[in-house]
C-alpha positions in Angstrom: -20.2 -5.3 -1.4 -21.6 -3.0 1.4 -24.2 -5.7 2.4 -21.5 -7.5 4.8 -20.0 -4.4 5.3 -22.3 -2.9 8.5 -21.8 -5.9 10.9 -17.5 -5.1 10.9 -18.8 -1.7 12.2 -19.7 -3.5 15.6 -15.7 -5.0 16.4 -13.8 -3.5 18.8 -10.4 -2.8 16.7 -10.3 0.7 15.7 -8.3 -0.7 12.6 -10.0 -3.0 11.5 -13.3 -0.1 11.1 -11.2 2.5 9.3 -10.1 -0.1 7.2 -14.2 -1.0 6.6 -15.2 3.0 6.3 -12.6 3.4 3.7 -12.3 0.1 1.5 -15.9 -0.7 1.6 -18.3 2.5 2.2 -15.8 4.8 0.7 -16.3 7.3 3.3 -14.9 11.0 2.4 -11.5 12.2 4.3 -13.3 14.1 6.8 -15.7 11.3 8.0 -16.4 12.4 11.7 -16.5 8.4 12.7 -13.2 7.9 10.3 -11.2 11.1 12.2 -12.0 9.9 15.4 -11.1 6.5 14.9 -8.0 7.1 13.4 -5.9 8.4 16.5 -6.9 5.7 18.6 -5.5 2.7 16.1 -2.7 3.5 17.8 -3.7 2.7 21.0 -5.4 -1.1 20.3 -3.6 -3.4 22.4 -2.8 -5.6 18.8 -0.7 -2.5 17.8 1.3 -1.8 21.2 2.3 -4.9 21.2 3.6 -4.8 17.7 5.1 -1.1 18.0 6.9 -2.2 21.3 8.7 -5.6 19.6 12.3 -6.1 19.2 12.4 -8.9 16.0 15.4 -10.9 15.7 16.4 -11.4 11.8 15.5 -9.9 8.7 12.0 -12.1 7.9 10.3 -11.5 11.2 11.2 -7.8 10.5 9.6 -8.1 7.6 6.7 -10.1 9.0 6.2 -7.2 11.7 5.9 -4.3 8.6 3.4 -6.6 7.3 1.6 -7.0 10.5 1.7 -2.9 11.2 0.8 -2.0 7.6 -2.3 -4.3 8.3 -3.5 -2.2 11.0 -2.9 0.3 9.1 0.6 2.1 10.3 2.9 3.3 7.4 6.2 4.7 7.3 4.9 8.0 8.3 5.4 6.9 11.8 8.7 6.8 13.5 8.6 3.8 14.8 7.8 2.2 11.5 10.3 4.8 10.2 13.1 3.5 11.8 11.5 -0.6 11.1 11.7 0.0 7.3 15.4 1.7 7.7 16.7 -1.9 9.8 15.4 -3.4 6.4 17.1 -1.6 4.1 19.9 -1.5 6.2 20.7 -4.8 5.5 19.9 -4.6 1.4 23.0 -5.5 -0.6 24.5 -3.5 -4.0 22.9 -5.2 -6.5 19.6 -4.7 -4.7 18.9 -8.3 -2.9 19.0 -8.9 0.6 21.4 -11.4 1.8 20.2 -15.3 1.8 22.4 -15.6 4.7 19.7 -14.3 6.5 17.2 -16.8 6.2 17.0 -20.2 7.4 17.7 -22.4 4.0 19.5 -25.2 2.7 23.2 -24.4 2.1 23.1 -25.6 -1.3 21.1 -22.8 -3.0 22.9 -19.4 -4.2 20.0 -17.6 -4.8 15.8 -17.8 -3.6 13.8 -14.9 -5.2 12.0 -15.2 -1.6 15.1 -13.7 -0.3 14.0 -10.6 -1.9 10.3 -11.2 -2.4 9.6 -11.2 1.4 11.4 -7.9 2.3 9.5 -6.2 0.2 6.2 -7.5 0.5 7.3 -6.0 4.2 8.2 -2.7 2.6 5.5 -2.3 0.4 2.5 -3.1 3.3 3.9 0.0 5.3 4.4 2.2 1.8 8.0 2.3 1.2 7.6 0.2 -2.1 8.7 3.1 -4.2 11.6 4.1 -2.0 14.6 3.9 -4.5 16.3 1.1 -2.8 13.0 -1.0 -2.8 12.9 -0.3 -6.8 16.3 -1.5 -6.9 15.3 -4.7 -5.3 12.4 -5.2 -7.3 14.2 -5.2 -10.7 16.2 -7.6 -8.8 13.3 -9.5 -8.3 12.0 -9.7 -11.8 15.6 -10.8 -13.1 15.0 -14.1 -11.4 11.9 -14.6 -13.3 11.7 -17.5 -15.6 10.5 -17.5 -19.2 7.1 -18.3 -18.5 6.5 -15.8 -16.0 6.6 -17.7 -12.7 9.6 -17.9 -10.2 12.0 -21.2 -9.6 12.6 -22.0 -6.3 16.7 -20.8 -6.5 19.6 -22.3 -7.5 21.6 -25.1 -6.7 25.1 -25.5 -8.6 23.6 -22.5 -11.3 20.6 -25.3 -12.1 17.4 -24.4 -10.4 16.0 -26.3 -7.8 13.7 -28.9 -7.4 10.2 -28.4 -6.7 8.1 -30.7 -4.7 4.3 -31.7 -5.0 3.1 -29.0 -2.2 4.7 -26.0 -3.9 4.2 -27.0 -8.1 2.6 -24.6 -10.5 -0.2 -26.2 -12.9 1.3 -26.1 -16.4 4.8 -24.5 -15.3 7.6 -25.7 -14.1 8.1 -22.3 -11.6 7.9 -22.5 -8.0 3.9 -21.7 -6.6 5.0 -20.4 -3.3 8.3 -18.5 -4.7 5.8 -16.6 -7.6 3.0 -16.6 -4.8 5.2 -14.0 -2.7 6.8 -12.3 -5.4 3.3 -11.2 -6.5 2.5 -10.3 -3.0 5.6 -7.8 -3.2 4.7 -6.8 -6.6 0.9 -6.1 -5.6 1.7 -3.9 -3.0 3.5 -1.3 -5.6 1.5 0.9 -6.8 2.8 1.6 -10.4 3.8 -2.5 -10.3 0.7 -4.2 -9.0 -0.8 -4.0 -12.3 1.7 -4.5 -14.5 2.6 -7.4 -16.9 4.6 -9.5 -14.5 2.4 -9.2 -11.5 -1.0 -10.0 -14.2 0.8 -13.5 -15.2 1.8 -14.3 -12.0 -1.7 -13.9 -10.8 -2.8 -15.8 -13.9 -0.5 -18.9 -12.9 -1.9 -19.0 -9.5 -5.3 -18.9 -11.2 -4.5 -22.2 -12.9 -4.3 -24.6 -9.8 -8.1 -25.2 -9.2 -7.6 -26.8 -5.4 -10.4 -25.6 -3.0 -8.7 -26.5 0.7 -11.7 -25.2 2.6 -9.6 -25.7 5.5 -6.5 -23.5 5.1 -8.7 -20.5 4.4 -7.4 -17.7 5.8 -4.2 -18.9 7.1 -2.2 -15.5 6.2 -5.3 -13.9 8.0 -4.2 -16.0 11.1 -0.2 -15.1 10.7 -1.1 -11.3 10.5 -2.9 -11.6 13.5 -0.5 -13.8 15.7 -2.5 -16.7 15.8 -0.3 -19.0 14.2 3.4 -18.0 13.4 5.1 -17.6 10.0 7.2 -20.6 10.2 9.8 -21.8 7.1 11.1 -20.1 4.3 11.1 -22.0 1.4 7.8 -23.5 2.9 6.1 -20.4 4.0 3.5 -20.5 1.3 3.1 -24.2 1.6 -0.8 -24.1 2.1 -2.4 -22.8 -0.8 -5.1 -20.0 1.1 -7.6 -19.0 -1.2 -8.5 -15.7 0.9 -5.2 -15.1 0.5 -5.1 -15.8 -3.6 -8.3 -13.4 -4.1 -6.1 -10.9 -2.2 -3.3 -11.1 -4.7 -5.3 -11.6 -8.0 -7.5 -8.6 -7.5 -5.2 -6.0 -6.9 -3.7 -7.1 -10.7 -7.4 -6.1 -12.3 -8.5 -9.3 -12.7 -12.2 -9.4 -14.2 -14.5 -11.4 -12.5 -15.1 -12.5 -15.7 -12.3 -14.8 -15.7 -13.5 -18.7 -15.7 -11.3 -19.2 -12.9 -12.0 -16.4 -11.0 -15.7 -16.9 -11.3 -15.1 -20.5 -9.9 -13.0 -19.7 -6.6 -15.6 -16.7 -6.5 -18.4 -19.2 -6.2 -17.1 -21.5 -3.8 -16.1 -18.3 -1.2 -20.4 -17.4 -1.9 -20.4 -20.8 -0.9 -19.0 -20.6 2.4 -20.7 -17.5 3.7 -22.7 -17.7 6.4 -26.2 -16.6 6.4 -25.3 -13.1 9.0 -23.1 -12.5 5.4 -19.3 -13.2 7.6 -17.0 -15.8 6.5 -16.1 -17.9 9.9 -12.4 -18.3 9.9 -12.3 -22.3 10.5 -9.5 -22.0 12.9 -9.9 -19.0 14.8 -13.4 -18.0 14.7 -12.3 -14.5 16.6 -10.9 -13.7 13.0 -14.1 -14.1 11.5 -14.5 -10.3 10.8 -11.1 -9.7 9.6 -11.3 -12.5 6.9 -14.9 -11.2 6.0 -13.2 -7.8 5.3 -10.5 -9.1 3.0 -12.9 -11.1 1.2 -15.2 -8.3 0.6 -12.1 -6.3 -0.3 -11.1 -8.9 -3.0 -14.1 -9.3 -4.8 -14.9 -5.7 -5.0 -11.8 -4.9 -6.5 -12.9 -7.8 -8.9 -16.2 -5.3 -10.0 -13.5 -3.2 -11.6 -11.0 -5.7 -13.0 -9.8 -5.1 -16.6 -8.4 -8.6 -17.8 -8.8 -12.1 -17.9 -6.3 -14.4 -18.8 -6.0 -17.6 -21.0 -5.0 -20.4 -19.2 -7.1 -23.5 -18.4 -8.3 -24.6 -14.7 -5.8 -27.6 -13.9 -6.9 -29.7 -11.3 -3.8 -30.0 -9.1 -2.9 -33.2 -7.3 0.1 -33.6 -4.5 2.3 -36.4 -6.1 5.3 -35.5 -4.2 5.2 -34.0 -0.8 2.1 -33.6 1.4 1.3 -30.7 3.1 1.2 -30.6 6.6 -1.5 -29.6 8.7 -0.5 -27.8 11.5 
């Protein structure tokens, strides 16, 4: 996977090259290039900006740990220190955060994404295995259902109804509820590879949908270029970037049927320089040829493959909306 590697060397974000130097050239600690570029991720513009923001509400604080553990900033720095302690400052006894916080309907109780987001947060900037965050995780996996997947919450004690955008192939979980709850879980690092995260990943696997065009859409979200909009909706497109980001960090073989398909169609879509053009914001391009390259390296060394079929998936209930 170090073919496409060189031509990330050339962009401008300091980030976004230690990032290259150490998840795809596996450069040693004292890499004179890595030490010098590692003070000065600090200084992009991207990460000012980001350090310097006030967020109103407990998911765009959430959404700004994401966007700083991108770049590469972790809890080691006191701004993103005192970031992860406004999260957990809100964290309830039983380990969730409060739905209150989130813009929902008023006739659920409970939404595992009221947990699954704040830690997904958490977990980008390393604070996953903070006690508190382990405390919301096995809150997390309580709200799992028998097969593995996540409903979307309750309503009355019954779960909720799930519409065409957000089904699971063969389950009747929520897609984008277990989609985030297996972003929080991959970013653990004794959880990312255990048994709940593996058949999350293997649901997702199911749904055989290739939308060319909402490639890289949490790519663009990270970035600023489109905002993080909904709650129960936020995983309404199905971004397969964004699926080879979750399923490899589980072990996933690329041996897997499925994975060998969605593999296939990516090759397919690489340009002939070896970058993936982001087909909204082309200025992207390198960041989504780095997660790509990240994913289906981490595929060389995958472990597993799982059983279930390749279900061709079909909206027969509420469209998804191109913004």
């Amino acid at each position: 996977m170090t073919k496409g590697a060189w031509p990330l060397l050339c962009d401008a974000s300091p980030a976004l090259r230690c990032r290259v130097l150490t998840e795809l050239l596996d450069v040693a600690d004292d890499d004179p290039e890595l030490a010098d570029l590692l003070p000065r991720r600090a200084e992009d513009p991207q990460a000012r900006a980001l350090l310097a923001e006030e967020p109103d509400g407990l998911q765009p604080l959430a959404h700004l740990l994401g966007r700083l553990g991108r770049l590469g900033f972790d809890r080691g720095h006191p701004r993103v220190a005192e970031l992860v302690e406004r999260v957990f400052a809100r964290q309830r006894a039983d380990g969730s955060f409060p739905l209150a916080e989130f813009r929902t309907d008023d006739r659920y109780t409970m939404i595992p994404l009221q947990v699954s987001v704040p830690l997904r947060g958490l977990g980008a900037v390393g604070a996953a295995t903070d006690p508190r965050a382990e405390r919301a995780y096995e809150w997390l996996l309580a709200q799992r259902a028998e097969d593995g997947s996540w409903p979307t919450g309750l309503v009355a004690g019954q779960p909720g109804s799930v519409p065409g955008y957000r089904k699971l192939p063969g389950s009747p979980g929520c897609r984008a509820n277990t989609e985030a709850a297996l972003a929080a879980l991959v970013h653990h690092p004794g959880r990312a590879r255990s048994e709940p995260a593996r058949r999350a990943a293997d649901l997702l696997l199911r749904r055989e949908t290739r939308d060319e065009w909402a490639l890289g859409t949490e790519i663009a979200r990270l970035h600023g270029r489109e905002r993080a909009t909904g709650f129960i909706s936020l995983h309404s497109r199905f971004d397969l970037a964004f699926v080879l980001d979750l399923v490899s960090r589980t072990g996933v073989c690329a041996r897997d049927p499925r994975v060998a398909g969605l593999t296939a169609f990516l090759e397919g879509l690489r340009g002939p320089a070896g970058l993936w053009e982001h087909p909204a914001h082309p200025e992207l391009s390198r960041w989504l040829t780095l997660d790509l390259l990240a994913g289906l390296r981490r595929l060389e060394d995958g472990e597993w493959t799982g059983e279930g079929p390749r279900l061709r998936f079909r909206v027969d209930d509420v469209p998804v909306k191109h913004h």
